[in-house]
C-alpha positions in Angstrom: -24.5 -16.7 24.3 -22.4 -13.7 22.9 -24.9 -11.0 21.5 -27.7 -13.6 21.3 -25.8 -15.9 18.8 -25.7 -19.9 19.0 -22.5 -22.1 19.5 -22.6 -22.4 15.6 -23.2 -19.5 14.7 -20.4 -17.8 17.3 -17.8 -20.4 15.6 -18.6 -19.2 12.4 -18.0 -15.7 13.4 -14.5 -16.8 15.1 -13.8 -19.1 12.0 -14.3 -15.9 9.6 -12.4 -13.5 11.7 -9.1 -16.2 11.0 -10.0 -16.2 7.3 -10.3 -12.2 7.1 -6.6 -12.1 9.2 -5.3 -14.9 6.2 -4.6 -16.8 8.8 -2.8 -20.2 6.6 -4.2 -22.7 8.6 -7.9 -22.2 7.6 -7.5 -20.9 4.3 -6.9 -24.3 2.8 -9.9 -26.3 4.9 -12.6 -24.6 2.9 -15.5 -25.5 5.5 -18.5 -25.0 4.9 -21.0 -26.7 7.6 -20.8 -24.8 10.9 -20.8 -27.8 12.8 -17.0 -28.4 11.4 -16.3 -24.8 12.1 -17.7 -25.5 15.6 -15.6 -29.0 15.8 -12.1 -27.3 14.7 -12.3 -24.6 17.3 -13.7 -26.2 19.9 -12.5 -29.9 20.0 -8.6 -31.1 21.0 -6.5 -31.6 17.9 -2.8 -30.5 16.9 -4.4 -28.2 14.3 -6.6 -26.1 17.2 -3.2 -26.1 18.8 -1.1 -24.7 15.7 -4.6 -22.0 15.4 -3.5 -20.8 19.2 -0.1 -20.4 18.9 -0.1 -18.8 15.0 -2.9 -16.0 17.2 0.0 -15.5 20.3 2.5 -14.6 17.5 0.5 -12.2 15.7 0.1 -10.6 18.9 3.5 -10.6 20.1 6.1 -12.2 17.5 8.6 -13.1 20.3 6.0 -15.8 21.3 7.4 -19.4 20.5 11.2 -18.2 19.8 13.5 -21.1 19.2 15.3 -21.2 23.2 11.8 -21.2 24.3 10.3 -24.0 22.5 13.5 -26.0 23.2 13.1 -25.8 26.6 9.3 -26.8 26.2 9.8 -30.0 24.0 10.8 -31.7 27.6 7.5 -31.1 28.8 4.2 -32.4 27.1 2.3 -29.4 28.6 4.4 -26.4 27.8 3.2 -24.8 24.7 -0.1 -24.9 26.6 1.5 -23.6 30.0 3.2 -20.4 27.8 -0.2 -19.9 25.4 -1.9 -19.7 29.0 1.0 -17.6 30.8 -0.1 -15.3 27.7 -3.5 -15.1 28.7 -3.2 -14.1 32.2 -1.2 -11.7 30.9 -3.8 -10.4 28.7 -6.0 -10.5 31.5 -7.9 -13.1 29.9 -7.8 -16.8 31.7 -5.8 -18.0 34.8 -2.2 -19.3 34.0 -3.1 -22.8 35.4 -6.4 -23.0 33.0 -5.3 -25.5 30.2 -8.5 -26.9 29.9 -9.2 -24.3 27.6 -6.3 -23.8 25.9 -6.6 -27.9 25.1 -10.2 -27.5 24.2 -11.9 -29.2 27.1 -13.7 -26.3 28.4 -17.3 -25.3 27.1 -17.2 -24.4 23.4 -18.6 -21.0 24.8 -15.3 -20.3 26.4 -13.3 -21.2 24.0 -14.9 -19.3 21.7 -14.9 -16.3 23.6 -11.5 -16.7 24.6 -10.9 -17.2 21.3 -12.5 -13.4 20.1 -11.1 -11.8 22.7 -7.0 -13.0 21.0 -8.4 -12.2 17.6 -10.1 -8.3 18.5 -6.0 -8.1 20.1 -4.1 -8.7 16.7 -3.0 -6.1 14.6 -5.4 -5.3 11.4 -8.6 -7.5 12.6 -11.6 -6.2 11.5 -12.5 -4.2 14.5 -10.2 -1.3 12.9 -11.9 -1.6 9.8 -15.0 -1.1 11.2 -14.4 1.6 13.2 -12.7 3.0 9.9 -15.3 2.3 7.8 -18.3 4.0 10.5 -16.0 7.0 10.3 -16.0 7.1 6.3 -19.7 6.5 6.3 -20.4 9.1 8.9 -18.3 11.7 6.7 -19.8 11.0 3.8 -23.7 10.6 4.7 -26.1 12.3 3.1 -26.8 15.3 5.8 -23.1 16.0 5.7 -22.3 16.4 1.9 -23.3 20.8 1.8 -20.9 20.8 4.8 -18.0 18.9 3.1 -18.5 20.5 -1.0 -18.8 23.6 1.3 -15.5 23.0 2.9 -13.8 21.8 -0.6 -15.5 24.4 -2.6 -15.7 28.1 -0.2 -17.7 30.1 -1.9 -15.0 32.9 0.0 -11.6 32.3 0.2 -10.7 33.0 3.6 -7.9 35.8 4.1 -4.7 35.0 4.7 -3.7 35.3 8.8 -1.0 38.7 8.1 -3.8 39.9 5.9 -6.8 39.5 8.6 -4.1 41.6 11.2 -4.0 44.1 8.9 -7.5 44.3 8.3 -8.3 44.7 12.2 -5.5 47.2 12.8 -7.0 50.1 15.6 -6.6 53.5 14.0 -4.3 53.9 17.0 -1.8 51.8 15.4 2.0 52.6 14.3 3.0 53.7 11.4 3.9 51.7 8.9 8.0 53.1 9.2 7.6 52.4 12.8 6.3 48.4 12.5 9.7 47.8 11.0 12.5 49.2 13.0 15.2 46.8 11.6 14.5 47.5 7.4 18.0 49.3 7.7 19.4 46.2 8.9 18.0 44.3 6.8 18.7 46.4 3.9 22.5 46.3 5.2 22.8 42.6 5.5 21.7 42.5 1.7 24.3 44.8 0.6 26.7 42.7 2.5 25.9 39.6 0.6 25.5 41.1 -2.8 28.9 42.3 -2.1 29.9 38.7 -1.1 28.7 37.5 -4.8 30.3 40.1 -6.8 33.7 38.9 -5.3 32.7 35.6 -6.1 32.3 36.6 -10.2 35.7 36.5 -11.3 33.9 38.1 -15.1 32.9 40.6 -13.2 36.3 42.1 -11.9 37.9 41.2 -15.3 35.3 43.5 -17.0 36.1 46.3 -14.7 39.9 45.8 -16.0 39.6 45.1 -19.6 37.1 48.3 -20.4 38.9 47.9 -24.0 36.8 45.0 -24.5 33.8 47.0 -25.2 35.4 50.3 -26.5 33.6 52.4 -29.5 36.6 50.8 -31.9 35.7 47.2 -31.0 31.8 48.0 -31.7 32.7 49.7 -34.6 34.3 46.0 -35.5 31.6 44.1 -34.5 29.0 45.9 -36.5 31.2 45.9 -39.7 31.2 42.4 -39.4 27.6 41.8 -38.5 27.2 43.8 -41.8 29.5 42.1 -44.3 27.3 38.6 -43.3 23.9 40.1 -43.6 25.1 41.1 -47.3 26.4 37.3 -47.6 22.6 35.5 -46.7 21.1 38.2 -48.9 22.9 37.2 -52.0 22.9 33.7 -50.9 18.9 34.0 -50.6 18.4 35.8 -53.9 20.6 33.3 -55.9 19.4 30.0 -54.3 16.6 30.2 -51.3 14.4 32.4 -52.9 12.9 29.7 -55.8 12.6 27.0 -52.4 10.9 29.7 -50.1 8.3 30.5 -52.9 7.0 27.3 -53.4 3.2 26.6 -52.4 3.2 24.3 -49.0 2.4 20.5 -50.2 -1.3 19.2 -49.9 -1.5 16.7 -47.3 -4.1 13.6 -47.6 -7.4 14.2 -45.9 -8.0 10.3 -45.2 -6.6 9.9 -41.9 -8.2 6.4 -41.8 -5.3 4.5 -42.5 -3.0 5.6 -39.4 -6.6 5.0 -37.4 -6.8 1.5 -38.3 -3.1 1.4 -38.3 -3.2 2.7 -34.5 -5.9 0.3 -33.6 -4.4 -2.8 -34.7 -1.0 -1.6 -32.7 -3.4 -1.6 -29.5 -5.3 -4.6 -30.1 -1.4 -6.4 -30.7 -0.3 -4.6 -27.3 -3.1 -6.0 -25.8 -2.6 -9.4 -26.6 0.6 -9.5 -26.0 0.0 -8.4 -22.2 -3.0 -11.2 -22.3 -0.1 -13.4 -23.5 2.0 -12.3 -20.4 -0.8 -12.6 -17.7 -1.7 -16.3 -19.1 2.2 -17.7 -19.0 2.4 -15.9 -15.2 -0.9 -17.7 -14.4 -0.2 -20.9 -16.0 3.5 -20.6 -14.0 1.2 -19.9 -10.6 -1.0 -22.6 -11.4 2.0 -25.0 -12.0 3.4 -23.7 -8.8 0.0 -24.7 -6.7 0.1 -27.9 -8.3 3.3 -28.9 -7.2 2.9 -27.6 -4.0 0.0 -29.8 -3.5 1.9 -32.9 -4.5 4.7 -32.2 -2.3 3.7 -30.2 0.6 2.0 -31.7 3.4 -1.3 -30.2 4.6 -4.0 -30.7 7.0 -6.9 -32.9 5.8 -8.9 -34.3 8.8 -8.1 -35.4 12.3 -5.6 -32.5 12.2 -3.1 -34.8 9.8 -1.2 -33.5 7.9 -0.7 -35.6 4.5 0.3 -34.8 1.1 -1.9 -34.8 -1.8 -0.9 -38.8 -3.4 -1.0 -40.2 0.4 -4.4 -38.6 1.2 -5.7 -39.8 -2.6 -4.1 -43.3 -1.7 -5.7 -43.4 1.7 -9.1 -42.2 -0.1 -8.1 -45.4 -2.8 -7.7 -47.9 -0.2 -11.2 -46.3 2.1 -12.9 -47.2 -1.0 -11.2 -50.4 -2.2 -12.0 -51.7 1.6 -15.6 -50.5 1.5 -16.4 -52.4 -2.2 -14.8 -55.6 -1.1 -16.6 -55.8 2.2 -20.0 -55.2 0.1 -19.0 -58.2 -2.3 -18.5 -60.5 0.7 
């Protein structure tokens, strides 16, 4: 037995591994009993089949491509032969074992077999475990002073150019001497500066038109600046001064009304989006609805039935049982 675990208990394992991968053929069989865990994976049916080939494609999702399964469809065996080809390349079964890829090998197998495909597709819950030993690690309880150390120093470490200069030898160079190229650098800037200034076409007009800003011109400029300061100030004694004098208005202390104004505008947004989620569940629930009376699903014997032909076939079960009582 794997780790000391029963058939029942090992399917149960395997049959929540496919639930935690959403894998859609389980999610809809709801078992409960781990004997019917144990019969799904282990026994021969179209729907253990289907579980196979839905694991190969999660693993590689050029498994079953259309050419492939064309060419199968002539033989009975070959979704079994290709599932087991897979294997053996996993290093897992033989290519000619399809007595466990049809379900006729010991449940222990298969069930192994069966772990082994699920620890290989992407996002089982191996990763999360690993991921979640990792968190646990980093956040125990002898390793919180370490990390509020780390994200709280009590020193701020120095910069790295800083720390260099710290450990200088007092044989070092000068500080002219540790940058021989400043001249260059110094140049280059010039150079570009340069570039700019020919760039600002204000610039050169400035240098041409010096009239522009000529003791006459300023002269102007402040007579004018002058003539509309005297302008507001008769303007303010004749007509702003009465408005500006005023006493500011008393505003209400009772701020009550825009509270209970603001609350009622959140308790309307709020049932509004309550509003919103109940027509987009009430359209999801319609959708599942339908779905179940029109799309075929997997029931029992590995069927696959819609919802009025099962509850038809459940009709007639009963009908047959009641009349075989009466006679």
């Amino acid at each position: 037995m794997a780790g000391g675990l029963t058939e029942k208990q090992f399917a149960c394992r395997v049959y929540d591994s496919l639930q935690v991968l959403s894998c859609p053929l389980v999610q809809d069989l709801y078992l409960q009993e781990e004997e019917s865990m144990l019969e799904l994976l282990c026994c021969p049916s179209a729907l253990r089949t289907d579980i196979l080939t839905w694991i190969c494609r999660r693993i590689n999702p050029k498994f079953g491509t259309s050419e492939a399964m064309s060419a199968e469809s002539k033989d009975p065996d070959g979704l079994e032969k290709k599932i087991a080809a897979m294997g053996q390349e996993l290093m897992l079964c033989k290519a000619d074992d399809l007595d466990l890829i049809k379900g006729k090998a010991s449940p222990q197998r298969q069930l192994g077999f069966l772990e082994q495909l699920l620890s290989l597709v992407s996002g089982s819950s191996g990763h999360r475990t690993d991921a979640e030993a990792l968190l646990c690690e980093v956040f125990a309880a002898e390793n919180l002073p370490h990390l509020r150390q780390m994200l709280q120093p009590a020193l701020d470490p120095w910069p790295a150019h800083v720390e260099a200069l710290y450990e200088v030898p007092e044989s070092a160079p000068k500080p002219g001497e540790e940058f021989p190229d400043v001249s260059d650098l110094l140049q280059s800037t010039q150079t570009q500066l340069e570039q700019l200034q020919s760039k600002c076409d204000f610039l050169s007009c400035a240098e041409e038109n010096p009239a522009a800003l000529s003791p006459s011109s300023l002269r102007l400029a402040a007579g004018d600046l002058q003539q509309q300061m005297m302008t507001f100030s008769h303007l303010y004694e004749t007509d702003l001064r009465v408005y500006c004098s005023r006493e500011p208005p008393n505003f209400s202390a009772e701020t009550d009304l825009f509270q209970r104004v603001q609350q009622q505008l959140l308790a309307c947004n709020t049932e509004l989006e309550m509003q919103k989620e109940i027509c987009e569940a009430s359209g999801c629930v319609s959708e599942e609805v339908k779905g179940l009376q029109t799309q075929p699903r997997y029931w029992s014997r590995g069927e696959k039935h819609t919802l009025p032909d099962q509850l038809e076939e459940i009709s007639q079960w009963v009908e047959n049982i009641a009349s075989q009582r009466h006679t």
